[in-house]
DSSP file (Angstrom, degrees, kcal/mol; ACC not computed):
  #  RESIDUE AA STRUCTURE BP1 BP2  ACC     N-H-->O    O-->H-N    N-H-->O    O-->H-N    TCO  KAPPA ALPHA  PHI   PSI    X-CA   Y-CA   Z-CA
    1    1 A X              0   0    0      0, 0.0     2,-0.1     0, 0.0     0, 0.0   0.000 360.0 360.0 360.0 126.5  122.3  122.3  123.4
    2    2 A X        -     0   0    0     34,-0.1     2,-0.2     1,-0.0    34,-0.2  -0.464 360.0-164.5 -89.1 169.0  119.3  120.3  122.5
    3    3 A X        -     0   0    0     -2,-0.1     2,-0.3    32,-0.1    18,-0.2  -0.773  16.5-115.9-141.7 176.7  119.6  116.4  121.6
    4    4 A X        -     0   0    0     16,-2.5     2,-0.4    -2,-0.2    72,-0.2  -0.510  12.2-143.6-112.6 164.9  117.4  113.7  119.9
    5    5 A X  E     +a   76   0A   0     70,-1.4    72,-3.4    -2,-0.3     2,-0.4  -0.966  30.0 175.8-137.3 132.6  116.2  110.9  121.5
    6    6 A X  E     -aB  77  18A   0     12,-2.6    12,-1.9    -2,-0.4     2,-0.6  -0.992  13.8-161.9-152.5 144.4  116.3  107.9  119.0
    7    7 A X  E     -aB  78  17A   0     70,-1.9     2,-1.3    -2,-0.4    72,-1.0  -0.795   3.8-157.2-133.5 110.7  115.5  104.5  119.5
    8    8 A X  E     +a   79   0A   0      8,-1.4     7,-1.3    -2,-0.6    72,-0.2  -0.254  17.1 170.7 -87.2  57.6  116.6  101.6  117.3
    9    9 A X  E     +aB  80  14A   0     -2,-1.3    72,-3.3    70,-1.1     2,-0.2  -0.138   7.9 160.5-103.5-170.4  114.8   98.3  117.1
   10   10 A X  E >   - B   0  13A   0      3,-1.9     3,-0.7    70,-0.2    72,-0.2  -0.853  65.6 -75.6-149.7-175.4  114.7   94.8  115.0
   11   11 A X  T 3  S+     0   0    0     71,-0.5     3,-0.1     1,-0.3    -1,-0.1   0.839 127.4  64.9 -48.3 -50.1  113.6   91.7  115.4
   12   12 A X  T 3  S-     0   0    0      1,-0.2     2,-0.3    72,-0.2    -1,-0.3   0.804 113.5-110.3 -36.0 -52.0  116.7   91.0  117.7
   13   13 A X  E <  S+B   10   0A   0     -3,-0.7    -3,-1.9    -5,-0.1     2,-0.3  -0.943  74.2   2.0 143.0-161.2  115.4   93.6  120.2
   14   14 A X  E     -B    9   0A   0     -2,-0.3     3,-0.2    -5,-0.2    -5,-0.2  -0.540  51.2-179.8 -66.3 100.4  116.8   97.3  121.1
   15   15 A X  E    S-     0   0A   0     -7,-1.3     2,-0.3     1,-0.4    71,-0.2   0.763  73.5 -11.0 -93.5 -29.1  120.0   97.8  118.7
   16   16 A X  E     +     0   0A   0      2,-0.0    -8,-1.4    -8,-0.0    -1,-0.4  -0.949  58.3 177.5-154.7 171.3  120.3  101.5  120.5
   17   17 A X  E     +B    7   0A   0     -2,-0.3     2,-0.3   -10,-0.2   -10,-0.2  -0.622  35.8  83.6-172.0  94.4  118.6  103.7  122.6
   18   18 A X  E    S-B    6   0A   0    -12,-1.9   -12,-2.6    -2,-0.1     2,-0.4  -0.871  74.3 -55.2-167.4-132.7  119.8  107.0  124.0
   19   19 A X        -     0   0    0     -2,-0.3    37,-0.6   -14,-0.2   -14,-0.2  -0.918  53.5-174.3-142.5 126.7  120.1  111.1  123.4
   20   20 A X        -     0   0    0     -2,-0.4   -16,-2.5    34,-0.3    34,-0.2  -0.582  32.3-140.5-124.1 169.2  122.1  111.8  120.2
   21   21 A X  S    S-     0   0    0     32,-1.1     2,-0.5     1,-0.2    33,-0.1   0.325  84.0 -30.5-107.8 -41.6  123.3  115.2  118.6
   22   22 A X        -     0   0    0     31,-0.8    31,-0.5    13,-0.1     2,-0.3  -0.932  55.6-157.5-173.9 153.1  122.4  113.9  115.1
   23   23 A X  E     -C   34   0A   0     11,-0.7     2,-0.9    -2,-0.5    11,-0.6  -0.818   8.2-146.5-136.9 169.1  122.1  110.9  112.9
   24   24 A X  E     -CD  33  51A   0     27,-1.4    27,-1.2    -2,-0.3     2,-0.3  -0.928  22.3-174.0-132.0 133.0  122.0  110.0  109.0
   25   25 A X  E     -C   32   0A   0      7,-2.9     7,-2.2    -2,-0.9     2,-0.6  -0.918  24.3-116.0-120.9 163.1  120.1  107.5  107.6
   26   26 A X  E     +C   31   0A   0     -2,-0.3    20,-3.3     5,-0.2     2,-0.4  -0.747  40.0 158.2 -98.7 139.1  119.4  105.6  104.3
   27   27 A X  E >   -CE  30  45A   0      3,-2.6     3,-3.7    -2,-0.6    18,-0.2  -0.953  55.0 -86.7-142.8 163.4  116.2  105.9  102.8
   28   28 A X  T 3  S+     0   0    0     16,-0.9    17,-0.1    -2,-0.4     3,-0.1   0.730 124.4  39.6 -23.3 -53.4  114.6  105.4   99.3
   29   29 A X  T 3  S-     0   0    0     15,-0.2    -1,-0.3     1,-0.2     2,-0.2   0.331 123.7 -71.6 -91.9  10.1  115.3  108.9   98.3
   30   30 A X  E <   -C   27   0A   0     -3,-3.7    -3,-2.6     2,-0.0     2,-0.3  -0.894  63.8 -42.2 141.9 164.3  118.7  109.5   99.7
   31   31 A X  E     -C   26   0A   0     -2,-0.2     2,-0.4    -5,-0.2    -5,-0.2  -0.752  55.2-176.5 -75.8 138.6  120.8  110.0  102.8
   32   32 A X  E     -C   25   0A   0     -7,-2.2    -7,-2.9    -2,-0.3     2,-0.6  -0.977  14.7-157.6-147.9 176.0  119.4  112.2  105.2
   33   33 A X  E     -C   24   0A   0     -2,-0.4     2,-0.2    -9,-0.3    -9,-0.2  -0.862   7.6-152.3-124.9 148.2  120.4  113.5  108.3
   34   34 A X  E     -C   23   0A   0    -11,-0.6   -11,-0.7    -2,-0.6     2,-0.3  -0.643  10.0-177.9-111.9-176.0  118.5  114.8  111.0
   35   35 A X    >   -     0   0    0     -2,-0.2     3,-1.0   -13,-0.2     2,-0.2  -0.686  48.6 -62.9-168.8 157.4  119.1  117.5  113.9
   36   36 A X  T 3  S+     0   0    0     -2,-0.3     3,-0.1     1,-0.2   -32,-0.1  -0.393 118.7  22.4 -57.8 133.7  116.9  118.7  116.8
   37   37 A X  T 3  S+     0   0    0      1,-0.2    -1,-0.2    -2,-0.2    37,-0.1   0.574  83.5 152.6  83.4  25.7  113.9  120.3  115.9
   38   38 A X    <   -     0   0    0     -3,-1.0    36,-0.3     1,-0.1    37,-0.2  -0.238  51.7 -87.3 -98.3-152.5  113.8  118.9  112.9
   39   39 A X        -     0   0    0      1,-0.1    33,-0.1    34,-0.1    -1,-0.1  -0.227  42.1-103.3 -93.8 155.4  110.1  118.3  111.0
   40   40 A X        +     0   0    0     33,-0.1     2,-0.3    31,-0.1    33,-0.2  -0.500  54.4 162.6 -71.6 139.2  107.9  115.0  111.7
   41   41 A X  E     - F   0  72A   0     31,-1.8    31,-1.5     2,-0.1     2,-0.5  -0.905  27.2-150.8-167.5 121.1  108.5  113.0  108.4
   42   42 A X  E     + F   0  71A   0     -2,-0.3     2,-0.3    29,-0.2    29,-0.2  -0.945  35.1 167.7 -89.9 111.9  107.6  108.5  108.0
   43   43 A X  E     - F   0  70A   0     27,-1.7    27,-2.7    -2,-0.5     2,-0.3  -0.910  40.1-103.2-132.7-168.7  109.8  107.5  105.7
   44   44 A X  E     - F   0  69A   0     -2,-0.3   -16,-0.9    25,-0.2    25,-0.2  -0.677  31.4-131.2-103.0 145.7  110.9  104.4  104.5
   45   45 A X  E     -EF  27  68A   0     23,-7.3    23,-0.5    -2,-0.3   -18,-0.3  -0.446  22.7-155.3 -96.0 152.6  114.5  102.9  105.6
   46   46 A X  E     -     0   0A   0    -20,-3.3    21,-1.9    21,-0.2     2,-0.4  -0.287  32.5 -77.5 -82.6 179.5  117.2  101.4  102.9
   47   47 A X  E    S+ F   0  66A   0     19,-0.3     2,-0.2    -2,-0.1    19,-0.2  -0.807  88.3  67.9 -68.4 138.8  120.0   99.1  103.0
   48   48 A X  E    S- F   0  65A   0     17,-3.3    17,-1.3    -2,-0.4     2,-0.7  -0.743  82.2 -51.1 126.4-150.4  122.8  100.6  104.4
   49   49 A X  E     - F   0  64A   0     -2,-0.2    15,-0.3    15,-0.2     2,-0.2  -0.811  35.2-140.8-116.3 138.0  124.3  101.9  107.4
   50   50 A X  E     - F   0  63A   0     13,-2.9    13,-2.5    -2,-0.7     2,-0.3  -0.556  16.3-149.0 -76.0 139.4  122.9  104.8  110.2
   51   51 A X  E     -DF  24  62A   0    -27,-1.2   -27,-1.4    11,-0.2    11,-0.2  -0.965  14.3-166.7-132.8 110.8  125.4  107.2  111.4
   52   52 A X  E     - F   0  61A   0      9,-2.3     9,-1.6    -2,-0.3     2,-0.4  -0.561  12.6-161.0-105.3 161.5  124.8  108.5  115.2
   53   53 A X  E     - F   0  60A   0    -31,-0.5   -32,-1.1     7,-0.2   -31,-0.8  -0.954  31.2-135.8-118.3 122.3  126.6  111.5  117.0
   54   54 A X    >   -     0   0    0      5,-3.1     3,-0.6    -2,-0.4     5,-0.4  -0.885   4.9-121.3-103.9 149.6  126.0  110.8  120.3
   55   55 A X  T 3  S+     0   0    0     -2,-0.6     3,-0.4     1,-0.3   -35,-0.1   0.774  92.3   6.8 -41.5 -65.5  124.9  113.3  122.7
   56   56 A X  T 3  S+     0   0    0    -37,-0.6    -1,-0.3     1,-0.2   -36,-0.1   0.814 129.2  44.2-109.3  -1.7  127.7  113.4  125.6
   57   57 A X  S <  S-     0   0    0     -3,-0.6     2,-2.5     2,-0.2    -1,-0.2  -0.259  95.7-141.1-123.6  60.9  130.7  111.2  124.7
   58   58 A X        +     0   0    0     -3,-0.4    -3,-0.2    -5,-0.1     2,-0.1   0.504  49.9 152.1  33.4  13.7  130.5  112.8  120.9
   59   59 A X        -     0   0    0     -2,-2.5    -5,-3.1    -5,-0.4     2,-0.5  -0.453  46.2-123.3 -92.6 169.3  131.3  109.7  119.9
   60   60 A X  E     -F   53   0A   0     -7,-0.2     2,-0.3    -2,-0.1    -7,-0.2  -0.718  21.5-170.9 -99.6 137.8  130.3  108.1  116.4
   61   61 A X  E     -F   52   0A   0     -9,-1.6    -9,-2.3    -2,-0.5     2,-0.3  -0.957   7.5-159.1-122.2 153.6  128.3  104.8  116.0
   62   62 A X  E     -F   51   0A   0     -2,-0.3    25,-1.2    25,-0.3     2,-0.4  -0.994   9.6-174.7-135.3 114.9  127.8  103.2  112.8
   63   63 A X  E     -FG  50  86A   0    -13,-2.5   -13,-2.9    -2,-0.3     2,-0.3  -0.977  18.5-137.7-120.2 126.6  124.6  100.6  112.5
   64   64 A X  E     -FG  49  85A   0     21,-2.9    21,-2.5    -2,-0.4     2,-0.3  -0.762  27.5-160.9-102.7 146.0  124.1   98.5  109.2
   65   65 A X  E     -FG  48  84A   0    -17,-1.3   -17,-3.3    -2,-0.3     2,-0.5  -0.956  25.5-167.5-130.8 120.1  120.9   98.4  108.3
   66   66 A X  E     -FG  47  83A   0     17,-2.6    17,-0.9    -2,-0.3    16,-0.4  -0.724  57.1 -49.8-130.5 127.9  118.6   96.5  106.2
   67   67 A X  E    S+     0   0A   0    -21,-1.9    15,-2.3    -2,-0.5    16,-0.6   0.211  73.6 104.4  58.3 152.5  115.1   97.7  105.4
   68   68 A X  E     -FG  45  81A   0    -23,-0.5   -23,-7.3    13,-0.3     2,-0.7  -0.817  60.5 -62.2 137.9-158.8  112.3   99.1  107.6
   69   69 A X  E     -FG  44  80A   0     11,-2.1    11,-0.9    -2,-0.3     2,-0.4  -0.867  29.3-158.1-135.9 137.4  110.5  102.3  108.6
   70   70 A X  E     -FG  43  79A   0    -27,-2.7   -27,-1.7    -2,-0.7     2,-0.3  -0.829   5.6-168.2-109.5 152.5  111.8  105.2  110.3
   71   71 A X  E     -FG  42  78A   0      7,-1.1     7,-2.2    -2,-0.4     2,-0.5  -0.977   3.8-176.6-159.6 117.7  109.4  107.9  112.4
   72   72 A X  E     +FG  41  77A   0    -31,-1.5   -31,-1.8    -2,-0.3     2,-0.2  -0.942  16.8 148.3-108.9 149.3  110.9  110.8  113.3
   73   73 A X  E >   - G   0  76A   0      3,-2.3     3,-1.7    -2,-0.5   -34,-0.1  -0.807  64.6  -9.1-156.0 147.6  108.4  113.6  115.6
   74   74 A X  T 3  S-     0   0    0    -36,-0.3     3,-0.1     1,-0.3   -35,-0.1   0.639 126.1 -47.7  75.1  12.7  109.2  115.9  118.1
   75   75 A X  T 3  S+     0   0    0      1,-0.2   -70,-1.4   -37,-0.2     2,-0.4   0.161 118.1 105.3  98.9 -35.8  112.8  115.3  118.8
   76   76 A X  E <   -aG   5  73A   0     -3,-1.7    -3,-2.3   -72,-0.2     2,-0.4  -0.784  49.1-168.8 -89.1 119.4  112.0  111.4  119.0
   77   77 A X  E     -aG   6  72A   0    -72,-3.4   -70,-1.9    -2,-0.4     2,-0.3  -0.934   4.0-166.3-123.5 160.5  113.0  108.9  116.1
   78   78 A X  E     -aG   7  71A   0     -7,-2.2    -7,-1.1    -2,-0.4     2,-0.2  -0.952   6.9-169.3-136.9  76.9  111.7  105.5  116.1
   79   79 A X  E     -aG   8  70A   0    -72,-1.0   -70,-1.1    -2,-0.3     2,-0.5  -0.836   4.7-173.2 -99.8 160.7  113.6  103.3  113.7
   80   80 A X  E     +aG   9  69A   0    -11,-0.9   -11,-2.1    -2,-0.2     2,-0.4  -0.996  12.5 179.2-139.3 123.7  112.2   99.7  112.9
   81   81 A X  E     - G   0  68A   0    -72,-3.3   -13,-0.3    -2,-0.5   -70,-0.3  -0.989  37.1-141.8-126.4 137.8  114.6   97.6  110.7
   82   82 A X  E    S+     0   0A   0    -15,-2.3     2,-0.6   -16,-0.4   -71,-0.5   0.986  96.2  12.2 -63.3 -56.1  114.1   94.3  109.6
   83   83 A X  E    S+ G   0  66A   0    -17,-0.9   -17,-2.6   -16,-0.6    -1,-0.3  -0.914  73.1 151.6-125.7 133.4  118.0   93.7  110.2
   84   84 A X  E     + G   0  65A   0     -2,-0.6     2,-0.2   -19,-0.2   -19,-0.2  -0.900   7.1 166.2-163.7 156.8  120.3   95.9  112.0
   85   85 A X  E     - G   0  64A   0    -21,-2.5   -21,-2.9    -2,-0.3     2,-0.8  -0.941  39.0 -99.2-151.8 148.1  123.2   95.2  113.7
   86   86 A X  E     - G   0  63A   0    -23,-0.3     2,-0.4    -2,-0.2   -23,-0.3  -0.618  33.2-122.2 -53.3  86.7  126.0   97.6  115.1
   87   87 A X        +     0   0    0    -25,-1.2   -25,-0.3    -2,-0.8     2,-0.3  -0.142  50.4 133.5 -42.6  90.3  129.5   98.0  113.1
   88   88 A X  S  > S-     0   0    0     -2,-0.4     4,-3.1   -27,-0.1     5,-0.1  -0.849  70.6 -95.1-123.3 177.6  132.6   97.2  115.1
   89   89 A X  T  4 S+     0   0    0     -2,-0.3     4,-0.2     1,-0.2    -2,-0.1   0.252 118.7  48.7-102.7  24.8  134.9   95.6  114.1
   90   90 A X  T  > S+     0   0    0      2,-0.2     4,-1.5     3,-0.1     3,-0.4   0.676 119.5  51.2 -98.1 -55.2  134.2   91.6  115.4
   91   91 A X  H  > S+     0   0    0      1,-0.2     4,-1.9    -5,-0.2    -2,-0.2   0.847 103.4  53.5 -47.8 -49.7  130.9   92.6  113.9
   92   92 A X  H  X S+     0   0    0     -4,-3.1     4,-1.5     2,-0.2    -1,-0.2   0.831 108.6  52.1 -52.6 -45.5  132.8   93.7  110.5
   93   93 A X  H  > S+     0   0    0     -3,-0.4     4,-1.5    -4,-0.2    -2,-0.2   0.727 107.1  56.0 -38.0 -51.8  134.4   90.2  110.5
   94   94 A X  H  X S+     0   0    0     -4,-1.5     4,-1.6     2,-0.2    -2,-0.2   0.846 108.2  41.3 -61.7 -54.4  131.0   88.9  110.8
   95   95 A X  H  < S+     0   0    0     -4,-1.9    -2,-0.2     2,-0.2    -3,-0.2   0.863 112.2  58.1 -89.7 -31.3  129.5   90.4  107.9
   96   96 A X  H  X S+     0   0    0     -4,-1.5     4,-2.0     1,-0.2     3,-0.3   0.964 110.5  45.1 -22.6 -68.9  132.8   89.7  105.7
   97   97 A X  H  X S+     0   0    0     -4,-1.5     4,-0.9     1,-0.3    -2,-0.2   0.721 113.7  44.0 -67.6 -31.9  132.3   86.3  106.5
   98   98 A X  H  < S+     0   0    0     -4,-1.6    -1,-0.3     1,-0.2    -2,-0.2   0.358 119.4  52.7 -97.3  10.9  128.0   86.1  105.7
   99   99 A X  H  > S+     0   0    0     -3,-0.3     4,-3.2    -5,-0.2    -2,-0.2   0.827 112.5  37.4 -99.3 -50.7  129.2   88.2  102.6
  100  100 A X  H  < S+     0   0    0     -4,-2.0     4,-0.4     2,-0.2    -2,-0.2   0.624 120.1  49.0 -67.0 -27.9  131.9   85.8  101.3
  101  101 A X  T  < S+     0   0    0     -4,-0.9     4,-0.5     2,-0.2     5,-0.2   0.705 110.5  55.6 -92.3 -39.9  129.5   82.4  102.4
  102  102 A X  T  > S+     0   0    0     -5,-0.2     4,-2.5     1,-0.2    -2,-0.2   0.916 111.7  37.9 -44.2 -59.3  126.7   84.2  100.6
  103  103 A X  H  X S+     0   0    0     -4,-3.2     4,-2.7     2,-0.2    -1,-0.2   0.681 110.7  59.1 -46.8 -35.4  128.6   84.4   97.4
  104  104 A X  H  > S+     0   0    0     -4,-0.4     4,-0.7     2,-0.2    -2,-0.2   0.480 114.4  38.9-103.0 -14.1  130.1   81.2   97.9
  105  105 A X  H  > S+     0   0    0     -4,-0.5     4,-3.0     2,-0.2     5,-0.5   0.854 112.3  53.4-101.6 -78.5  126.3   79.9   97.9
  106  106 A X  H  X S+     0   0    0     -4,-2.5     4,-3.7    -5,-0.2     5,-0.3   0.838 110.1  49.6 -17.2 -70.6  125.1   82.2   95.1
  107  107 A X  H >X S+     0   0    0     -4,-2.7     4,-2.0     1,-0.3     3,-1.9   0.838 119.8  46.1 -63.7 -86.1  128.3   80.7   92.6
  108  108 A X  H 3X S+     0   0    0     -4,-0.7     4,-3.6     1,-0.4    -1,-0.3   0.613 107.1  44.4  67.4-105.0  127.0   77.4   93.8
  109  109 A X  H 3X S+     0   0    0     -4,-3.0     4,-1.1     2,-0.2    -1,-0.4   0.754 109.7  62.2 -82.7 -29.5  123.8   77.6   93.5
  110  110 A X  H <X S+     0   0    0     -4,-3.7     4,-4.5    -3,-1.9    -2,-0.3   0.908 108.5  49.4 -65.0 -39.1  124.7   79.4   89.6
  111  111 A X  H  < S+     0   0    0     -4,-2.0     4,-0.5    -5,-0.3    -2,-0.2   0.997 112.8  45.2 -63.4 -49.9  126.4   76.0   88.7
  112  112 A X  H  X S+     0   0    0     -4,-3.6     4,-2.6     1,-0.2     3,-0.3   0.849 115.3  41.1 -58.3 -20.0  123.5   74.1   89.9
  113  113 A X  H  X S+     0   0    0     -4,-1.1     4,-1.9     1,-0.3    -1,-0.2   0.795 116.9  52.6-107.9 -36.2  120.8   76.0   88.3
  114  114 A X  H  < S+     0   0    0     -4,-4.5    -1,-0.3     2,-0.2    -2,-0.2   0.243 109.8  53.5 -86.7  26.2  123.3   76.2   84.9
  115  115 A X  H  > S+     0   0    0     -4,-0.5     4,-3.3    -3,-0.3    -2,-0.2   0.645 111.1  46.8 -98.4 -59.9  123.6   72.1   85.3
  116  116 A X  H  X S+     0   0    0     -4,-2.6     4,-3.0    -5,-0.2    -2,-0.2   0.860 109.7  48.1 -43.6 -51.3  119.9   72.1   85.2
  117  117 A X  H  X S+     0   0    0     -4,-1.9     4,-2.7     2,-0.2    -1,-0.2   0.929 112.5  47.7 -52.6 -57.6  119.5   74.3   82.3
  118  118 A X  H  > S+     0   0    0      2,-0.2     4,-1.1     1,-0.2    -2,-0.2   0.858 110.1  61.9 -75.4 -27.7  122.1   72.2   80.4
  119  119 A X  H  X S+     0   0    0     -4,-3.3     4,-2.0     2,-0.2     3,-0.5   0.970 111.4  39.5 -19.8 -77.6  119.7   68.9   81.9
  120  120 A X  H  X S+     0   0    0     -4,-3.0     4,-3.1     1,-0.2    -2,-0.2   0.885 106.4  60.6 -44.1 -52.8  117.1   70.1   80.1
  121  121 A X  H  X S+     0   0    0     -4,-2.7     4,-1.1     1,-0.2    -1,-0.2   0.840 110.6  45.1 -37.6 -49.3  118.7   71.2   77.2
  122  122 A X  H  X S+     0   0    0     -4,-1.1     4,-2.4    -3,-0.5    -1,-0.2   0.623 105.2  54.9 -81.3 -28.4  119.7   67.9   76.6
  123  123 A X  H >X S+     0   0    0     -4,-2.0     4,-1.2     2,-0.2     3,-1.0   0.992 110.0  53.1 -70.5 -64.1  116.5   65.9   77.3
  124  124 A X  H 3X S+     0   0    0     -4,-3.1     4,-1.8     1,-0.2    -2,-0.2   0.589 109.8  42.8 -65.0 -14.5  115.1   68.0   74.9
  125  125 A X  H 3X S+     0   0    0     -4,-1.1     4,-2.6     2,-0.2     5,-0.4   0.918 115.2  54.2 -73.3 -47.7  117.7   67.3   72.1
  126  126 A X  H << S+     0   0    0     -4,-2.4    -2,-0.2    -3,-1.0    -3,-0.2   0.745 104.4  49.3 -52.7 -38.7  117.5   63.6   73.2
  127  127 A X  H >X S+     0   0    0     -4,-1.2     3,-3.6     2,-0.2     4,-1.6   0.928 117.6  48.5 -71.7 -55.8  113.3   63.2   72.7
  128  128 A X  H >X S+     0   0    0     -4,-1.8     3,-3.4     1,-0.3     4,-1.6   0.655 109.1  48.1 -46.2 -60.7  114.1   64.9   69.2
  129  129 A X  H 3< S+     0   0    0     -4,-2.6    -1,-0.3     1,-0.3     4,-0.3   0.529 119.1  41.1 -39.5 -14.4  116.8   62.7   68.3
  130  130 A X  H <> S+     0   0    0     -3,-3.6     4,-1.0    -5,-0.4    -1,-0.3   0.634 117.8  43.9-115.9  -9.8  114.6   59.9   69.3
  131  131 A X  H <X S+     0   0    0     -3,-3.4     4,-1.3    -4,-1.6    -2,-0.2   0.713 112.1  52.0 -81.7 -34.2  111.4   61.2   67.8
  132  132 A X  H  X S+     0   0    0     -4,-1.6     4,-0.8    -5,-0.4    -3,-0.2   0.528 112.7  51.3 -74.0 -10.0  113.5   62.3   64.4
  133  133 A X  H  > S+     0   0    0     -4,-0.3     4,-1.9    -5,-0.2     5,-0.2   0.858 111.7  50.8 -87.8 -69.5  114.8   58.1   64.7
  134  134 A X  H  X S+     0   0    0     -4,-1.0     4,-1.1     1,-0.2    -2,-0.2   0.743 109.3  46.2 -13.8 -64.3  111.2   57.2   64.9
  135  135 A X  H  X S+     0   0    0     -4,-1.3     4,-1.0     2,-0.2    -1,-0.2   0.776 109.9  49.6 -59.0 -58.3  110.1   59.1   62.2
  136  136 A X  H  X S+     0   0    0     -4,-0.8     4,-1.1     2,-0.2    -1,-0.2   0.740 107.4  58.1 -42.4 -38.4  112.7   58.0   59.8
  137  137 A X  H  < S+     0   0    0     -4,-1.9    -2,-0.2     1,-0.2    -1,-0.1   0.885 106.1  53.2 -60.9 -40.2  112.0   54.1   60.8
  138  138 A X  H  < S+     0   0    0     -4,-1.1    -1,-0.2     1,-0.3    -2,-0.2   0.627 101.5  54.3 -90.7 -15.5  108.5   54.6   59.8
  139  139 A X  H  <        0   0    0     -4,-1.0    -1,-0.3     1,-0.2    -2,-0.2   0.722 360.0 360.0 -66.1 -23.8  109.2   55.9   56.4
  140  140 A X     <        0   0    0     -4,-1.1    -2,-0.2    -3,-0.1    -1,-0.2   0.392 360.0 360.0 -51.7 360.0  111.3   52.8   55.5
């Protein structure tokens, strides 16, 4: 049975490295999945998670993934992700939590930014009202 060799890194370093049966990834245009022998192809990586077979203990790994560039040739893939990190489920916890802190920041950061907006609003009602006061004094 032939295998892949695929090698996974990010800034963090080497997220995997070994001899797979097959993998899926997300890319621009779609999932796709590759097999041995299949054709040399650069594409560009997605958000979202890579799905390995691996080679002798058949087991499945699941790596979320955000952005980068994938190079498959010969049997060899090469992915380069700006973030990836490996799904289990201390890891799952983890991403809950930077999902939930994110939001929690976003909502936040919508109050401030609709505090500002209603700042503004209000200066600008305040110069009229105080230009339309003006205006009135000086016809009198």
């Amino acid at each position: 049975m032939k295998e892949l060799q695929i090698e996974i890194l990010s800034p963090n370093g080497v997220i995997f490295n070994g001899k797979i049966l097959s993998v899926s990834f997300p890319t621009v245009n779609g999932i796709i999945s590759v097999f041995p022998g299949h054709t040399n192809l650069v594409t560009k990586l997605n958000n979202g998670e890579i799905i390995i077979t691996e080679y002798k203990k058949n087991n499945i790994k699941n790596i979320s993934v955000s952005g980068g560039f994938i190079e498959i040739a010969q049997n060899n893939i090469t992915v380069i992700a700006e973030f990836a990190l490996q799904s289990n489920e201390t890891n799952k916890q983890k991403i809950k939590q930077a999902i939930e802190l994110a939001k929690n920041m976003k909502n936040k950061r919508q109050k401030l930014i609709d505090m500002s907006i209603i700042e503004s609003q209000l200066q600008k009602s305040t110069g009229g009202l105080k230009l339309g006061l003006e205006i009135k004094r000086k016809k009198i």
